[in-house]
C-alpha positions as CSV (number, residue, x, y, z in Angstrom):
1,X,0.0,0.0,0.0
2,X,1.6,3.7,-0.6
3,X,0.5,7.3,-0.6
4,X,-2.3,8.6,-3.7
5,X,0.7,9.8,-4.9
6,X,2.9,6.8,-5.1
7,X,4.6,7.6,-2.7
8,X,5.2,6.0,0.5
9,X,5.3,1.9,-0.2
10,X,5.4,-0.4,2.1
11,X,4.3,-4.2,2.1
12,X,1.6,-5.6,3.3
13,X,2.4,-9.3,2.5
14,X,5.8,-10.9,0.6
15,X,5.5,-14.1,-0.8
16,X,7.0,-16.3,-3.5
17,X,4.2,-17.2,-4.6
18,X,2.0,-15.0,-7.2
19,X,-0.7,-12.6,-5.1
20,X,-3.2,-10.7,-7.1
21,X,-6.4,-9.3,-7.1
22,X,-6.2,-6.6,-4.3
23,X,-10.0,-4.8,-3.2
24,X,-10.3,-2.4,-0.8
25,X,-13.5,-3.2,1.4
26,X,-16.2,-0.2,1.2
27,X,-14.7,1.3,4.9
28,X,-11.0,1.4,3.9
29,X,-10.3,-1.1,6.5
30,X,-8.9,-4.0,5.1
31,X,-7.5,-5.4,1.7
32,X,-9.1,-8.4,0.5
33,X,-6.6,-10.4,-2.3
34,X,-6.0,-14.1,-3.5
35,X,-2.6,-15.7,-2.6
36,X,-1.1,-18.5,-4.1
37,X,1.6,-19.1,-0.9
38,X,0.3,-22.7,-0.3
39,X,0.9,-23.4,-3.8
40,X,-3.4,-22.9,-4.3
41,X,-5.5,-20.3,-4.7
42,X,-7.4,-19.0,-1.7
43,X,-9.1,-15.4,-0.8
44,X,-7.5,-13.5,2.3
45,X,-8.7,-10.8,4.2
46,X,-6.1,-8.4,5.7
47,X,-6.6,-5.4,7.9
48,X,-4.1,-2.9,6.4
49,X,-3.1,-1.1,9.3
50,X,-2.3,-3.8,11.3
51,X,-1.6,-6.5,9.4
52,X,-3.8,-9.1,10.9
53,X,-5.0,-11.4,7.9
54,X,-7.9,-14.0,7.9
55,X,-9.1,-16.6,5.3
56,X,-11.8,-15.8,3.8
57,X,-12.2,-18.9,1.2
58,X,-10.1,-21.6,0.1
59,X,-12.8,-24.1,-1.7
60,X,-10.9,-26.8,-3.6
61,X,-9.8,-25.4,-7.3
62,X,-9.7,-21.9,-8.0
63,X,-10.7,-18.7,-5.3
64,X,-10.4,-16.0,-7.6
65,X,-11.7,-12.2,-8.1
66,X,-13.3,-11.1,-5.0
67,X,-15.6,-8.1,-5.2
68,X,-16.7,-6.4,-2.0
69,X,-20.2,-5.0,-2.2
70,X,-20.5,-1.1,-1.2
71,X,-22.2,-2.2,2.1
72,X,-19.4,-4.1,2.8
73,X,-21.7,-7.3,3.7
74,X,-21.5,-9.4,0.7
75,X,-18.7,-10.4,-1.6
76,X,-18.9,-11.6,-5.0
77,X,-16.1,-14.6,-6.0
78,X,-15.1,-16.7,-8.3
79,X,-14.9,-20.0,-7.5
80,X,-14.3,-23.6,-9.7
81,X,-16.1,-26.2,-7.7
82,X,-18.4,-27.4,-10.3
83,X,-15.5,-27.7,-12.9
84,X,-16.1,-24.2,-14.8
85,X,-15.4,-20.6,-13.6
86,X,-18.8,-19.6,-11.8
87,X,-20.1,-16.7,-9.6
88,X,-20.9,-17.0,-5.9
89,X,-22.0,-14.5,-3.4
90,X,-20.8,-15.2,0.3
91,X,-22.4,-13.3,2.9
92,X,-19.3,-12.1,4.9
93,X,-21.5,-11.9,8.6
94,X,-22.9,-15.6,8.0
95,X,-20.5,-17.3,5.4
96,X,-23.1,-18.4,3.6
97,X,-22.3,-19.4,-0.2
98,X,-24.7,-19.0,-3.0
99,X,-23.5,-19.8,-6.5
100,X,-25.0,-17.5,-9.1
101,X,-24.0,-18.8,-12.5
102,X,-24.4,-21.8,-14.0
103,X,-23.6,-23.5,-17.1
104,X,-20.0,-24.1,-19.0
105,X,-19.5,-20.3,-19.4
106,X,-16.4,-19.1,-17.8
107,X,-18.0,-16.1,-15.6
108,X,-15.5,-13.7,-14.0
109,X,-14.6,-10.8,-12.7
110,X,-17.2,-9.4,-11.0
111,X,-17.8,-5.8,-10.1
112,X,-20.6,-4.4,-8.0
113,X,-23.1,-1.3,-8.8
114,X,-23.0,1.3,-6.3
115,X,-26.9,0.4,-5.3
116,X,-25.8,-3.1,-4.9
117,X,-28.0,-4.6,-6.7
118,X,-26.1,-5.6,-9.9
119,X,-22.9,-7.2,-10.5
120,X,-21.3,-6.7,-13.9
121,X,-19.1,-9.6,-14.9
122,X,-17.0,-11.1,-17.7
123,X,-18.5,-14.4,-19.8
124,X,-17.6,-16.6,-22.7
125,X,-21.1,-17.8,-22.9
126,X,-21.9,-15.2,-26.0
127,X,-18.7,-17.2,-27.9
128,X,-16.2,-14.9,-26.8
129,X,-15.7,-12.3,-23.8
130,X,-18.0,-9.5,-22.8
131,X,-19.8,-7.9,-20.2
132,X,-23.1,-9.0,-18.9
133,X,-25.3,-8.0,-15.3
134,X,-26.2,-10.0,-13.0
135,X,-29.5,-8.7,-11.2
136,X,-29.0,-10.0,-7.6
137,X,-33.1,-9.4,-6.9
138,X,-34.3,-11.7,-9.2
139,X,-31.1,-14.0,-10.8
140,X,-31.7,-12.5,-14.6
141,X,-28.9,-12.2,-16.5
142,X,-28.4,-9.6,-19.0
143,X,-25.6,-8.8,-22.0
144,X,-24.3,-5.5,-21.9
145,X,-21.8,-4.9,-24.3
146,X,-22.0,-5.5,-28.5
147,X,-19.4,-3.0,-29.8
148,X,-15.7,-5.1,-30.3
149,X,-14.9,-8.6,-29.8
150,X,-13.2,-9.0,-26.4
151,X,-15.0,-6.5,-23.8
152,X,-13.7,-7.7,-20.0
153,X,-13.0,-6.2,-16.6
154,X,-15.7,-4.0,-15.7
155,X,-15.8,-1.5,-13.2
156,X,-18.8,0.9,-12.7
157,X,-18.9,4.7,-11.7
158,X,-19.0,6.2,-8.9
159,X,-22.1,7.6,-10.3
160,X,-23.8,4.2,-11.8
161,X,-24.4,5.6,-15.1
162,X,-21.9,3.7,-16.7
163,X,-18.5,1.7,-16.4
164,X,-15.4,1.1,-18.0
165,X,-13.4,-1.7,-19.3
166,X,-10.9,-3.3,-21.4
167,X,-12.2,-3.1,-25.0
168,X,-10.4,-4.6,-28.4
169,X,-11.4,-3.7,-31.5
170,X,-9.4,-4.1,-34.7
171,X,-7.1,-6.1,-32.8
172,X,-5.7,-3.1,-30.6
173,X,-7.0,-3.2,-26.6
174,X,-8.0,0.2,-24.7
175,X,-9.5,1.6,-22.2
176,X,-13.4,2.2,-22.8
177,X,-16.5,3.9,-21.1
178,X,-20.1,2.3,-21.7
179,X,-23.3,4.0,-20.4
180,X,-26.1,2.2,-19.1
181,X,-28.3,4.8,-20.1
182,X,-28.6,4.9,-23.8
183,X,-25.5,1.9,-24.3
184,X,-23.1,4.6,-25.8
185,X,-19.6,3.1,-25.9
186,X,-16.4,6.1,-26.0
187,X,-13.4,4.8,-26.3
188,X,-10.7,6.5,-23.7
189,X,-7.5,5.7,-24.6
190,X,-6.8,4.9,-28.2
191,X,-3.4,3.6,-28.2
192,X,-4.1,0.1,-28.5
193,X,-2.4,-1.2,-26.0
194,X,-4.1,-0.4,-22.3
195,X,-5.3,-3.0,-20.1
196,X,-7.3,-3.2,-16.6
């Protein structure tokens, strides 16, 4: 963790083994990330200022992209138990786990609205990856993005009109903004080489 500035580093965890993933929980408190330093994926939970850590899920195969929601009582996951890359919501107060996807999609990456009440994620299931939402009120499951042929890694607004995400078009990746209002795409950064 460092300074807004860059400034400042200092680590929170060394390993040899790959750790990725980092998500700041809603209150600033802790650093949720996956770590790889049994030689398997699992989900940690670390308070940042004191460097207490907890496990937060280590279900057998892959723990993978966790998403905190803005109330700071749910977290989205990806988890392999069934064989393919699903969604699952654990309720951080009960530990209850509630898988949300189904199928032989791979669904990642999931990012929370700032209502909490969607979660845009990353799928295969269209043929190739884009960006669908997840209504967590009643399960349905809509495609959000048309424009390109590889749309991934959403993350919404501050303001929930619309998020941003890796976009390739023409073969060159950059940076692009979708709104949810009227499905717009702008494209940020042009250079064709920009990623998460």
């Amino acid at each position: 963790v460092c300074d807004a500035d860059g400034f400042n580093p200092r680590p929170l965890l060394k390993s040899s083994q790959p750790i990725m993933s980092p998500v700041w929980t809603p209150d600033g408190s802790h650093i949720m990330y996956v770590s790889f330093e049994h030689y398997r994926a699992a989900i940690y939970s670390q308070d940042w200022s004191t460097g207490k850590r907890s496990l937060v899920s280590k279900s057998p195969g892959i723990n993978n992209a966790p998403a905190i929601s803005p109330k700071g009582n749910q977290m989205a996951l990806v988890l392999s138990k069934t064989g393919f890359l699903k969604l699952y919501l654990l309720n951080m107060t009960t530990h209850q786990l509630k898988q949300l996807t189904k199928g032989p999609s791979i669904d990642t990456e999931p990012a929370f609205t700032p209502n909490g009440r969607y979660l845009l994620f990353t799928s295969d299931r269209g043929g190739g990856p884009q960006i669908y939402r997840y209504d967590l009120s009643n399960g349905r499951i809509e495609r959000m993005t048309y424009d390109g042929n590889y749309n991934a890694r959403a993350r919404v607004l501050p303001d929930g009109l619309g998020f941003v995400m890796m976009h390739r078009q023409d073969g060159l990746f950059s940076i692009a903004k979708q709104s949810f209002i009227d499905g717009q795409l702008q494209v940020l950064a042009p250079a064709g080489r920009d990623e998460s």
